[in-house]
N, C-alpha and C positions, 0 to 999 in steps of 0.2 A: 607742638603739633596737635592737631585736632584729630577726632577721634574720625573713622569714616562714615560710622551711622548713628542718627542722632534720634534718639526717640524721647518723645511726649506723652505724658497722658492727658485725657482730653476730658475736659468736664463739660459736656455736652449730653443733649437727651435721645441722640445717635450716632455719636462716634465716642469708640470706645478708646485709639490708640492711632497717631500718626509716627512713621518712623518715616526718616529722609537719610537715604543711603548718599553720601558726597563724590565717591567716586563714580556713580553711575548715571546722577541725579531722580535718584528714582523714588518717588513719595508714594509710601504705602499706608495705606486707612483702614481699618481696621473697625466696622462700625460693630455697636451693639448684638445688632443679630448674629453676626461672629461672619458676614461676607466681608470680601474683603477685595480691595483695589489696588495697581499699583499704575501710576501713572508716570509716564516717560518723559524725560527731559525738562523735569520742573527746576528753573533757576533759584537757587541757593535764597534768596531774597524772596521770594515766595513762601518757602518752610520757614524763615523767619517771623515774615509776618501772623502766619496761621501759629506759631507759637505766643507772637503779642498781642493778636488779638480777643478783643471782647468776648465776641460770638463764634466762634469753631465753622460752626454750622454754613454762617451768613457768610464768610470768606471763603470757603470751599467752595459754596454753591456760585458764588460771583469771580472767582480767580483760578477754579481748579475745574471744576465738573462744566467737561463740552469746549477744555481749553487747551488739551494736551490728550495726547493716545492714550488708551489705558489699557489694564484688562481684569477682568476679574477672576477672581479663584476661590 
């Protein structure tokens, strides 16, 4: 059985931490400057990808940010 929330750390030059909660699907970011985001109903297959990909940054900005609700805290 898997765990419910799956967290990364992110070697990027503005994000510090993605964590992806499974039972809620709720992916929260966590950049450098210490803001932070949680965006709503991102599919499983998404937090996947942002964990294999190259660039952190360039995936977010083209799959995440202006694609699903968010909010920030």
């Amino acid at each position: 059985m898997s765990t419910i929330t799956d967290i990364i750390q992110v070697n990027s030059s503005a994000i510090q931490r993605a964590k992806f909660n499974r039972q809620t699907n709720t992916l929260t970011l966590t950049f450098k400057n210490l803001a932070g985001y949680d965006y709503f109903n991102v599919p499983l297959h998404l937090f996947d990808g942002l964990r294999d990909s190259d660039s952190k940054g360039r995936f977010i900005n083209k799959h995440i940010i202006g694609e699903f609700k968010f909010r920030k805290y």
